[in-house]
VEXDREN-2710 file (C-alpha; in Angstrom, 1 decimal):
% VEXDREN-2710
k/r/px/py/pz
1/UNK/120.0/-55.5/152.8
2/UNK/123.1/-55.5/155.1
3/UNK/124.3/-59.2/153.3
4/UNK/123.9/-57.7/149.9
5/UNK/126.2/-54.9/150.7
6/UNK/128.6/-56.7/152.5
7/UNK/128.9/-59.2/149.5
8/UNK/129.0/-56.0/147.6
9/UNK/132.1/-54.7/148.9
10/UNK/133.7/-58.5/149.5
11/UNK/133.5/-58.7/145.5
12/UNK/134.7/-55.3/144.7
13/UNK/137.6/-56.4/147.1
14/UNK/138.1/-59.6/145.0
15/UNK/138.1/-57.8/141.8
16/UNK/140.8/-55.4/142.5
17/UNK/142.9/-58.0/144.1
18/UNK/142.5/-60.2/140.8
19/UNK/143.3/-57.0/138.8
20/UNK/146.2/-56.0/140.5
21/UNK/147.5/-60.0/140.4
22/UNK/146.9/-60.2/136.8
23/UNK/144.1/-62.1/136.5
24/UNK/141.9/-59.5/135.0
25/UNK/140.3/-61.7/132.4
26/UNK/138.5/-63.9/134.7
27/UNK/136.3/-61.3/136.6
28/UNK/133.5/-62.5/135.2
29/UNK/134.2/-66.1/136.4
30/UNK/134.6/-64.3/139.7
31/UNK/131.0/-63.2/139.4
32/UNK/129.5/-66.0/138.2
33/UNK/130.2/-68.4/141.6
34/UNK/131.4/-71.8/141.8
35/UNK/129.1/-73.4/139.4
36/UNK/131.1/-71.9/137.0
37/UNK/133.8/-73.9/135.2
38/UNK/135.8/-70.9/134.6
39/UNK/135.7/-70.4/138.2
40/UNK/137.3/-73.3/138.8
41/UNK/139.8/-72.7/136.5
42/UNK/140.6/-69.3/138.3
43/UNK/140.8/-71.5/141.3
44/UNK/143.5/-73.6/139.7
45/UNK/145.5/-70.8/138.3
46/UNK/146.1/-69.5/141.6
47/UNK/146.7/-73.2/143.2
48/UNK/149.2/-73.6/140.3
49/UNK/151.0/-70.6/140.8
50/UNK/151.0/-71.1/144.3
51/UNK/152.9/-74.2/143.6
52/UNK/155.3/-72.3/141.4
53/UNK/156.2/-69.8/144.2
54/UNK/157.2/-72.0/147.0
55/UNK/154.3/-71.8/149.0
56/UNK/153.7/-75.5/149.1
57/UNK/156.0/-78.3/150.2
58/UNK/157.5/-80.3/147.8
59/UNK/155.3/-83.1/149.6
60/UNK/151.8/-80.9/149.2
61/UNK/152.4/-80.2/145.9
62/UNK/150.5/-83.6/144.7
63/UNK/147.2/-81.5/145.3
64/UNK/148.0/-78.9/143.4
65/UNK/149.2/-81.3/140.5
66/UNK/146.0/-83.5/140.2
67/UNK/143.5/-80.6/140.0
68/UNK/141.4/-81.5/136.8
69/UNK/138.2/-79.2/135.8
70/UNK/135.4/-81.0/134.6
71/UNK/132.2/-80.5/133.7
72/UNK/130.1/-83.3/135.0
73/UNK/128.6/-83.1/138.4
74/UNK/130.9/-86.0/139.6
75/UNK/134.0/-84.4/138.1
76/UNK/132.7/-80.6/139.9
77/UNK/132.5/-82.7/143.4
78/UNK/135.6/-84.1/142.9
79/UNK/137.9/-81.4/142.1
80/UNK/136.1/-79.0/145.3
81/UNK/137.3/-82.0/147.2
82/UNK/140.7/-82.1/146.3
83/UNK/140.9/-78.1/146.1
84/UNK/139.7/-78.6/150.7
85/UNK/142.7/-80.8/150.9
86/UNK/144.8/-78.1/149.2
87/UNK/143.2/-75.2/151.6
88/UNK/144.2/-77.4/154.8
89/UNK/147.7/-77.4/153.9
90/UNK/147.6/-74.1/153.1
91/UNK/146.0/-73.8/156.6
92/UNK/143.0/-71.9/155.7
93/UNK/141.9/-69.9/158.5
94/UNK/138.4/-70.4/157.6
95/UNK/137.5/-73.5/158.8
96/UNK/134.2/-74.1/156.7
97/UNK/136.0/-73.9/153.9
98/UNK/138.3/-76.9/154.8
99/UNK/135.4/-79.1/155.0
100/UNK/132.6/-79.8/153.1
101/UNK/133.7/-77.2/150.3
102/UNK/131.0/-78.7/147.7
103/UNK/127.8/-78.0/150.1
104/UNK/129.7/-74.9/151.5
105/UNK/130.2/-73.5/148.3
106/UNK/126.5/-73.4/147.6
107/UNK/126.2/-70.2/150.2
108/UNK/125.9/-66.9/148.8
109/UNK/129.3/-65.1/149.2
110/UNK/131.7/-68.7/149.9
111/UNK/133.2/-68.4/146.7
112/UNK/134.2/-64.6/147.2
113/UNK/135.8/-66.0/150.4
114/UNK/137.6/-68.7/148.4
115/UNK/139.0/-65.7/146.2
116/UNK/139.8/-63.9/148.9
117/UNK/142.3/-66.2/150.4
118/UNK/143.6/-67.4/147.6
119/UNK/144.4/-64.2/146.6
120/UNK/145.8/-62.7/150.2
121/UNK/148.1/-66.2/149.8
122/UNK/149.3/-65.3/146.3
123/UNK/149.8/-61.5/147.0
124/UNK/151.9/-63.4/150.2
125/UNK/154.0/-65.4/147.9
126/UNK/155.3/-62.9/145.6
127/UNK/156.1/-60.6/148.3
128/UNK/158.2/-63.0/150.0
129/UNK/160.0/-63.9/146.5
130/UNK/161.0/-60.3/146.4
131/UNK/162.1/-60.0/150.0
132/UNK/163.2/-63.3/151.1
133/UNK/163.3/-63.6/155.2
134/UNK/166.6/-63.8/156.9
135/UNK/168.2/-66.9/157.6
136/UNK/167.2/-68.6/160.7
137/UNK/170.0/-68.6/162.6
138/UNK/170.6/-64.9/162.5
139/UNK/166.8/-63.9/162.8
140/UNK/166.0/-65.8/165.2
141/UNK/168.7/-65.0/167.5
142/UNK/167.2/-62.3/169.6
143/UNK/163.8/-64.1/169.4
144/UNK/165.1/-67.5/170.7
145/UNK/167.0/-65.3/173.7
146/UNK/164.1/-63.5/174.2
147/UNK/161.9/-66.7/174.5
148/UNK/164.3/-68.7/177.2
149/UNK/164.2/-65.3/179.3
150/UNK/160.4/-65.6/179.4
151/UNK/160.3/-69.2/180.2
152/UNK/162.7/-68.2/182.8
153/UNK/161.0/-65.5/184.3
154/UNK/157.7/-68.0/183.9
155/UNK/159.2/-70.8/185.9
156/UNK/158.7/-73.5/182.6
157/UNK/161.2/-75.3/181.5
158/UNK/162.7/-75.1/178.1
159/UNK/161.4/-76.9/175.4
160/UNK/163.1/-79.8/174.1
161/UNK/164.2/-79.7/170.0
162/UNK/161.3/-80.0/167.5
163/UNK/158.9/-78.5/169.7
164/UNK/156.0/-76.9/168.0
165/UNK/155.9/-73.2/168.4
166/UNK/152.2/-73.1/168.8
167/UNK/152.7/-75.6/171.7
168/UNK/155.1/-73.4/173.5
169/UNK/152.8/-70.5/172.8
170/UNK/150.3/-71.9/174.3
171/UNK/152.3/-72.8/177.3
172/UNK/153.0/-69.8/177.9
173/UNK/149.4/-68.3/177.5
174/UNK/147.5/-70.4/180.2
175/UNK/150.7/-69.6/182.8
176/UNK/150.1/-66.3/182.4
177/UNK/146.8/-66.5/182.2
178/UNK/147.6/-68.4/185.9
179/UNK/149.3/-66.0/187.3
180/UNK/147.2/-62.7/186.0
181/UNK/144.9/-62.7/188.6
182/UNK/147.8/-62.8/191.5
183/UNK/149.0/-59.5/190.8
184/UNK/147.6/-56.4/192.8
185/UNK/144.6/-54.9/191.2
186/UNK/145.8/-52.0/188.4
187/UNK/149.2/-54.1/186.9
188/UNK/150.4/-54.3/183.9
189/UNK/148.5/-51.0/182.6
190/UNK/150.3/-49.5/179.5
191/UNK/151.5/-46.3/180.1
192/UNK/150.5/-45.1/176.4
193/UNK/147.2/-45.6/177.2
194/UNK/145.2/-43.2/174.1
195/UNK/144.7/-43.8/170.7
196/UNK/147.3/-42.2/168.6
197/UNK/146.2/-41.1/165.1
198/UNK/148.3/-40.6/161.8
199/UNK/149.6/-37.4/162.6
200/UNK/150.4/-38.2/166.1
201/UNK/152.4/-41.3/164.8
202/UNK/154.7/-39.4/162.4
203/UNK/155.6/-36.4/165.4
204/UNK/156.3/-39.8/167.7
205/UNK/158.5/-41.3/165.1
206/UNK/160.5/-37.9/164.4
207/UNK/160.5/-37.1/167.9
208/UNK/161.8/-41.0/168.7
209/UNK/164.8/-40.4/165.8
210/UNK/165.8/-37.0/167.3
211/UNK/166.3/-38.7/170.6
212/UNK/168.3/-41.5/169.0
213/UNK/170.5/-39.0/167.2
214/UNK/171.2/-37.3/170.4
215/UNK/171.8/-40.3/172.3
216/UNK/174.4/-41.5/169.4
217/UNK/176.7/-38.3/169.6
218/UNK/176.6/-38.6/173.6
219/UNK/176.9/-41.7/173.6
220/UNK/180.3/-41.4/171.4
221/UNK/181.3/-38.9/173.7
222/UNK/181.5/-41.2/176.4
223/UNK/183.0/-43.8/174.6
224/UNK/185.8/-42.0/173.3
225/UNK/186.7/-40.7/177.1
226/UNK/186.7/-44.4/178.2
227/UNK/188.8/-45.4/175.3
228/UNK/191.0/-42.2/176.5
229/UNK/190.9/-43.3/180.0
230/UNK/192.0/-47.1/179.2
231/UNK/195.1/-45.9/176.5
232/UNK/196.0/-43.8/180.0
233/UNK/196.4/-47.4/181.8
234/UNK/199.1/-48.5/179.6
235/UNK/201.4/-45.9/180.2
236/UNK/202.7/-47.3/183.3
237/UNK/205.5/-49.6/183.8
238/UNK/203.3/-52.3/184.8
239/UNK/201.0/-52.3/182.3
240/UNK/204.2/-53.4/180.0
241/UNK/204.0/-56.9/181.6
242/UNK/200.4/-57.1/181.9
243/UNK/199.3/-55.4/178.7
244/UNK/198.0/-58.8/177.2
245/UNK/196.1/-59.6/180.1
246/UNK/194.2/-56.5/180.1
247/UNK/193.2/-56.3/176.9
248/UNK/191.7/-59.5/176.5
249/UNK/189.4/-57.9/179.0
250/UNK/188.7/-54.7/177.9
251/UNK/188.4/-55.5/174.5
252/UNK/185.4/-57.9/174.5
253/UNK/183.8/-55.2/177.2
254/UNK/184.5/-52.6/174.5
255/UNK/183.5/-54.2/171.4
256/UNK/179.6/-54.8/173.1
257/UNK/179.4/-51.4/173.8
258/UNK/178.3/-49.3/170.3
259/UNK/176.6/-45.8/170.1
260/UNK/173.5/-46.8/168.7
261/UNK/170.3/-47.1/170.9
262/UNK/168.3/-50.3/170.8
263/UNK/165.4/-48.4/171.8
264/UNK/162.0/-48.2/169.5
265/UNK/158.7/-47.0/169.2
266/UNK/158.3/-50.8/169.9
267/UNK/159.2/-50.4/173.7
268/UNK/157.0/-47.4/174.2
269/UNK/154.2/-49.5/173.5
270/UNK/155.4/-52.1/175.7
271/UNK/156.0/-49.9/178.3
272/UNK/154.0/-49.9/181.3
273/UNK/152.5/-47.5/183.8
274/UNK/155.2/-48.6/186.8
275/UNK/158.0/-47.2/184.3
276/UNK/157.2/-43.8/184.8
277/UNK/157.8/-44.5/188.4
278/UNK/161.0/-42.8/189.3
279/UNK/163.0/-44.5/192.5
280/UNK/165.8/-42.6/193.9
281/UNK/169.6/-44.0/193.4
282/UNK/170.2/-43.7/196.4
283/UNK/167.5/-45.3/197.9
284/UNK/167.2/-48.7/199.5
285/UNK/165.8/-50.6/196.5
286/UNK/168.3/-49.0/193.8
287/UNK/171.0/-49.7/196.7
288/UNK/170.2/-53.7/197.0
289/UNK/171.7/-53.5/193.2
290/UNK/174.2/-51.6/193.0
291/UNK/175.9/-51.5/196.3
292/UNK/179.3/-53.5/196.6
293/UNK/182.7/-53.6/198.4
294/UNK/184.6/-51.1/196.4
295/UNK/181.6/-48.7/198.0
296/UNK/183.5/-48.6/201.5
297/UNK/187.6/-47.8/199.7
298/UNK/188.5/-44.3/200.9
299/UNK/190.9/-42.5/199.0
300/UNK/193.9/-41.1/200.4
301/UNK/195.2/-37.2/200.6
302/UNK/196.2/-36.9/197.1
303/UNK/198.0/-33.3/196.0
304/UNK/196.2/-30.2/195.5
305/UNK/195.9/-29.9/192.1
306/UNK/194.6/-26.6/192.1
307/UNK/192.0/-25.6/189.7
308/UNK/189.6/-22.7/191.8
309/UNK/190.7/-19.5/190.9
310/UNK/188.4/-18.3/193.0
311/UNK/190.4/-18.5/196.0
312/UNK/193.6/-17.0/194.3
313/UNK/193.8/-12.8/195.0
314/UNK/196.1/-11.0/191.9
315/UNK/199.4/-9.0/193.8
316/UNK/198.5/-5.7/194.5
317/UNK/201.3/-3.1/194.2
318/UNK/203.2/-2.1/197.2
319/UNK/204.7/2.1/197.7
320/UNK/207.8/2.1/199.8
321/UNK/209.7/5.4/200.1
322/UNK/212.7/6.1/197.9
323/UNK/216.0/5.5/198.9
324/UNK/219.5/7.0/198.0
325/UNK/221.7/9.9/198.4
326/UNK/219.7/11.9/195.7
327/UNK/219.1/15.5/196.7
328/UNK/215.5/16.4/196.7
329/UNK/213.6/19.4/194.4
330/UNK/212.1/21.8/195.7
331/UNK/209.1/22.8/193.6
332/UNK/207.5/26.7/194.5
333/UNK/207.6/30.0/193.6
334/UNK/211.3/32.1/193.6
335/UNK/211.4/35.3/195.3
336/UNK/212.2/38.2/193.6
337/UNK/215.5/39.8/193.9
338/UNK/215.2/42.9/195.4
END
């Protein structure tokens, strides 16, 4: 009862995807199975427009070319022979598929598997025709940087040109795989450690672009008080003579720093528990980095520049007695005249 739904649902799946391809006049094939030559017709409208799309090599596209549908038993075997060849160079992940398709077609539900990828390959290739990938050498920047830190911090050595990526991949799985069970019991434990939900997603995403923001404006802040403070250097007489030298410098320094964040929801999730471990600057770890010769230069007395007008008191007025040759008044009651 369980198969029948599940094949259920796998052909409702395949239906839609045919509808929303276009291929809405061959549902029926699609419910009728391999025996079906209008199945295999469906089979080689996809494989042809596969072909059209780029998603075969100029090379592979031979398969594609040759499918013929026939109607004889010899001609049906034939063409589900060629059409295995064409799944292996589309590198099917099903692997019973790339084998013996004629017998493995004769399961119940094979055929909506063969739909199934065929479709999920087609929806693929139209995608990618509407967004094309970057080039190489500009995508794949940060990845190949990314990559030789890694083998770095791995102890391999770097691959030579032409290298298969899956090789290096797996490389790199069974030496860390090697060196998991060195590390003290509890490492590497993410520090998001629950299950977010939609909801929760959309408040971390707002909350992650209201941090950006905020970091942006500070960040210009900053920048525009160490442009300030590097214009001040080239007031002096000096700096007439050696003006060259120190921009080309300060400018490359400058240019790398920008006021956008490079941080993402990305490196939350990469994040683990240690990073919520907070060591003091000033401690003895944080110092092994950090410390260096300028660390013992004391300054000189420099002038008091004042600035605390705390310790100033205002004047207060001070009464001194008048002087001069003034006669004084004398202010009372006169007496009566007797």
């Amino acid at each position: 009862m369980e198969g029948a739904e599940a094949e259920a649902r796998e052909g409702a799946a395949v239906s839609r995807d045919l509808l929303a391809l276009g291929y809405g006049a061959f549902l029926e094939a699609a419910s009728r199975g391999p025996s079906c030559p209008d199945f295999r017709v469906l089979c080689t409208r996809l494989a042809t427009e596969l072909k059209a799309l780029g998603a075969l090599k100029p090379q592979q596209d031979e398969g594609a070319e040759v499918l013929s549908v026939g109607h004889s038993p010899v001609a049906e075997e034939e063409f589900w022979r060629q059409f295995s060849c064409l799944l292996r160079t589309l590198h099917c992940p099903d692997r019973a598929l790339c084998g013996e398709l004629t017998a493995e077609l004769r399961k119940p539900g094979s055929g909506l598997r063969l739909l199934r990828f065929l479709c999920s390959e087609l929806q693929a290739a139209r995608l990618l025709l509407l967004h094309p990938p970057l080039e190489a050498n500009v995508a794949d920047a940060d990845v190949v940087q990314e990559l030789d830190l890694t083998l770095q911090a791995l102890g391999l050595p770097r691959p030579t040109l032409g290298t298969p990526a899956s090789q290096v991949l797996r490389k790199l799985h069974a030496k860390i795989s090697e060196l998991l069970p060195t590390l003290p019991p509890g490492s590497l434990q993410p520090l998001l450690s629950s299950p977010l939900d939609a909801l929760q997603w959309e408040a971390l995403e707002s909350l992650s672009q209201s941090l950006n923001d905020q970091y942006c404006c500070r960040r210009c802040l900053l920048l525009k008080r160490l442009d300030l403070t590097t214009s001040a250097f080239h007031w002096s007489e000096r700096a007439e003579v050696q003006g060259e030298a120190m921009k080309s410098v300060l400018i490359p320094l400058r240019e790398a720093l920008t006021p956008e964040s490079d941080v993402s929801i990305a490196h939350v999730l990469a994040a683990r528990a240690d990073l919520s471990r907070l060591v003091p600057a000033t401690g003895v770890t944080a110092r092994r980095g950090t410390s260096c010769t300028i660390n013992k230069v004391l300054m000189g007395d420099v002038p008091d520049r004042g600035g605390r007008p705390n310790e100033l008191k205002a004047p207060m007025p001070t009464w001194q007695s008048r002087r001069g040759g003034g006669g004084c008044q004398h202010w009372g009651r006169r007496k009566k005249k007797k």
